[in-house]
N, C-alpha and C positions, 0 to 999 in steps of 0.2 A: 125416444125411439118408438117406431109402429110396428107394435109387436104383435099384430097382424101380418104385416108383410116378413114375420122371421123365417125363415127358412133352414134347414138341419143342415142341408146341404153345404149353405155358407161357413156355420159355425165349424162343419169339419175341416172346411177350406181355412177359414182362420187357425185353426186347431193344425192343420196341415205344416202351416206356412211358418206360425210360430214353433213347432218342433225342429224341422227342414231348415228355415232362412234360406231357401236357395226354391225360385219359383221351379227350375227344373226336378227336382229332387220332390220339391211338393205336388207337383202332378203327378209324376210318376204313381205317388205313392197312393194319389186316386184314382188311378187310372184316367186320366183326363189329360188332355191338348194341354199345351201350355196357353191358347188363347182363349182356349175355354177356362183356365184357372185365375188368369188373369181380368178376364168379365168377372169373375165374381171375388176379387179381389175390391175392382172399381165398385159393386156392388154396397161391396161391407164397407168401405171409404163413405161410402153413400152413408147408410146406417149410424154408421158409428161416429161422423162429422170429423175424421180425422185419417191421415194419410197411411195410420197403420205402419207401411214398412217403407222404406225409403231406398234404392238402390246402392249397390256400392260394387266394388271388382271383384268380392266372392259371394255376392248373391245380394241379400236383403235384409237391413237391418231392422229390426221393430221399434218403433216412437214408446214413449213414454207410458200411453194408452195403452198400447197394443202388449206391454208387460205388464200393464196391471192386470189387463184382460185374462193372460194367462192362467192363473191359476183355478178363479172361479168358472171360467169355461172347462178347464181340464176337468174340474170335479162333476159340474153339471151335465158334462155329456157322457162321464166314467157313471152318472147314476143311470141316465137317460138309457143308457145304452143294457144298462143290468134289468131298467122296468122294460123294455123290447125283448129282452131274452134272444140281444145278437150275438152273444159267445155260443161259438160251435164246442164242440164234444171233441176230444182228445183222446185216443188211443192208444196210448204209452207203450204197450205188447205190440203193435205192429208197424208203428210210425216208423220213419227214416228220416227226420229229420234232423238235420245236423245245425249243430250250434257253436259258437264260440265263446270261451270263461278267459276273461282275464286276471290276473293275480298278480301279488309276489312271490315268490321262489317258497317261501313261511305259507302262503293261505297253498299252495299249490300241491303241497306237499302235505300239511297236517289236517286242511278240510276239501281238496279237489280231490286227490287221489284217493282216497278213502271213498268219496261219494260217488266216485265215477265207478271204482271198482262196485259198489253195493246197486248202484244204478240199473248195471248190465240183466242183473235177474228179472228185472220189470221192465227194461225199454233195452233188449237184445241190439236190437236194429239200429237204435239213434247212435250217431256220430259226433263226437268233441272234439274240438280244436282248442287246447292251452295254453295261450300266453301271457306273457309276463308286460304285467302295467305299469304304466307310469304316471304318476298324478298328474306332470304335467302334461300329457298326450289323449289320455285317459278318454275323454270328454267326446273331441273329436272322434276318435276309433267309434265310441258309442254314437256316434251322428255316421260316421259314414258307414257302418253295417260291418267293419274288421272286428269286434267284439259286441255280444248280445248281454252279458252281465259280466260286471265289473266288479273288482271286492275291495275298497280302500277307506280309510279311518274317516270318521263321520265330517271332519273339521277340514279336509282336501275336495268335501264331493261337492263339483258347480252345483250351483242354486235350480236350473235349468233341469237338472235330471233326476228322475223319479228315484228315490233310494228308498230299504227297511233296515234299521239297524239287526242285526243275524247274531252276533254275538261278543261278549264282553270277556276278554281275556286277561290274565293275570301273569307275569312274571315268577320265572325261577333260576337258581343258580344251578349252574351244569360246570360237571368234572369230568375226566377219562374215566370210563371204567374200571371201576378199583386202586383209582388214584392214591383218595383221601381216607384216610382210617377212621377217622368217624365219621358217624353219618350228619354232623350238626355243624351248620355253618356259620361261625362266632365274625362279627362283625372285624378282629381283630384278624383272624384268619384271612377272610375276605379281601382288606387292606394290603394285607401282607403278598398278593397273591397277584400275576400278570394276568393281564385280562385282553379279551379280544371283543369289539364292538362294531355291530353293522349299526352301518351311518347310508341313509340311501344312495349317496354316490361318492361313499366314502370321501367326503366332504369336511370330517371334524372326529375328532376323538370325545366326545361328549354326547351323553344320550339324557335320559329319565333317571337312572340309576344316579348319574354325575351330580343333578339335580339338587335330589334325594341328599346326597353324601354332601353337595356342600352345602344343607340345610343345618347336618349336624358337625361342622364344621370339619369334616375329614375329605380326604382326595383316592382316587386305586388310580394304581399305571396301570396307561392303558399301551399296549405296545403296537397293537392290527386295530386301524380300521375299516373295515369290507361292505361292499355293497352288497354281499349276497349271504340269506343264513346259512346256505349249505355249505357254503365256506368256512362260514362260522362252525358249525357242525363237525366239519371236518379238522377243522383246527384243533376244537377243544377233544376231539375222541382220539387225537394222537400226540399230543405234547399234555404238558403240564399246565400248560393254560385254562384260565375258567372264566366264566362269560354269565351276563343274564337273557336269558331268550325267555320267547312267548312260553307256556306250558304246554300248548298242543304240540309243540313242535319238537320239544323235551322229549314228549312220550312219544313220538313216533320214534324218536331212536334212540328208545333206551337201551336195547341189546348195547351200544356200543358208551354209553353214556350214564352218571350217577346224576338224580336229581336232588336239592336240596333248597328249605324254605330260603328267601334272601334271608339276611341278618337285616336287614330296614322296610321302612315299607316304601315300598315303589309303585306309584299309583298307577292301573290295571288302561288298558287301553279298548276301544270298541273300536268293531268292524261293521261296515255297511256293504250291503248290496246296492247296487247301483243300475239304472236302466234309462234306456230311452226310451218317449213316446214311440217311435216307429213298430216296440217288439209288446208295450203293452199289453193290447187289447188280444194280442194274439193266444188262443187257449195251449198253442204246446208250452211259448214261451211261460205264461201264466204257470201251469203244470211246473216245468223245471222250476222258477221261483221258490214255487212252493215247498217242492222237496230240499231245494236247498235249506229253508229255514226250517223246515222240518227236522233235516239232517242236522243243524247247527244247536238243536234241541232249546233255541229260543224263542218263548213267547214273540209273535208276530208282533213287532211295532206298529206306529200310523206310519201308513204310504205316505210321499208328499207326494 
């Protein structure tokens, strides 16, 4: 390559085109014609000896090259752009910008609502919209602008989207309130005892816990399995049923709920934040990020 003739412009148009995959979508997002996006399309083909993206009936798919390129372009224009000092300044106390978090019913509940409420004192004005994610949906929402971050376990998040691991969570056993007479929950008890289990679309009676139990050679009846924790929630704070749930989610409703350590161990799970190039570079988006992992009181991971 003549890396005299490189030009920024191209590289964001690449940058563009491999975010988007849809040359509509990628103009826009420069504010450019689509035959202006397309010249420099034919361009970087030039350049790069290779056809880059190939058309198809929902936009453009990128060649082999054009994925390797991905990455090392994303980082060198994420520096490039830090030594120009193109991030604008963000104004959290008067902004109105409005955003949207996606989640499960578990992250919505024991780290949205909480941050959203603490939010309001620093950023009065700005606007949330919360909805509920789906791994497999997830991706897309985050490409076509219906959600700006995302929260789902590190080993569901496409290769394709910027995630930070925010934080790593731990299992516990939950009772009704006042249920059980002691506070110590004996692996025999446990056994002995009807359980209720979220399965993401209630799909199986077996989770992590199940796992666990038939490592040591035992089983629990499981009698519910539910798509939703607040079901789950609501199940174990009025019958006799008891369940393992995340621990944030525990303490948000322990008024109506007894927490106690599992009797095994049950290996702890992590959550990521997840984003698309489209909301990166942007300083509010930037901003919320931040506070979210701030709020999640975990050391910052590496971006990918």
């Amino acid at each position: 390559m003549d890396t005299e003739k490189l030009d920024l412009n191209l590289l964001e148009a690449l940058e563009a085109l491999l975010a988007e995959r849809n040359v509509t979508r990628a103009a826009k997002r420069l504010n450019l014609s689509q035959p202006a996006l397309s010249s420099r399309l034919t361009r970087l083909r030039s350049m790069f000896g290779d056809e880059l993206f190939v058309p198809t009936s929902r936009g453009v798919l990128p060649t082999v090259r054009a994925l390797e390129l991905q990455q090392p372009l994303r980082e060198a224009l994420d520096r490039l752009r830090v030594i120009l000092g193109t991030r604008n300044e963000f104004e959290p106390a008067s902004s109105r910008m409005s955003f949207a978090l996606a989640g499960s019913d578990y992250v919505q509940v024991a780290i949205l609502l909480p941050f959203l409420l603490e939010l309001r004192s620093e950023a009065p004005r700005l606007r949330a919209r919360v909805l509920f994610s789906d791994s497999r949906t997830v991706a897309s929402e985050l490409e076509q602008g219906d959600a700006d971050v995302a929260f789902l376990q590190p080993e569901r998040v496409n290769g394709a989207l910027r995630s930070q691991l925010i934080f790593i969570e731990r299992y516990v056993c939950i009772a009704r309130k006042g249920s059980l007479a002691s506070e110590r929950m004996t692996l025999d008890r446990f056994l002995a005892a009807d359980h209720v289990v979220v399965s993401p679309r209630a799909e199986g009676f077996r989770g992590a816990t199940d796992a666990a139990l038939e490592a040591l050679g035992c089983e629990r009846n499981v009698c519910f399995a539910v798509s939703s924790f607040v079901f789950l929630i609501e199940a174990v704070s009025k019958s006799n049923l008891i369940a393992v749930a995340p621990r944030r989610l525990a303490l948000a409703n322990a008024d109506k709920l007894d927490l106690f350590d599992a009797p095994l161990a049950i290996p702890d799970f992590s959550i990521a934040m997840i984003w698309h190039d489209r909301t990166h570079q942007h300083p509010g988006h930037r901003w919320l990020r931040q506070r979210l992992a701030d709020f999640c009181s975990f050391a910052p991971g590496a971006v990918r």
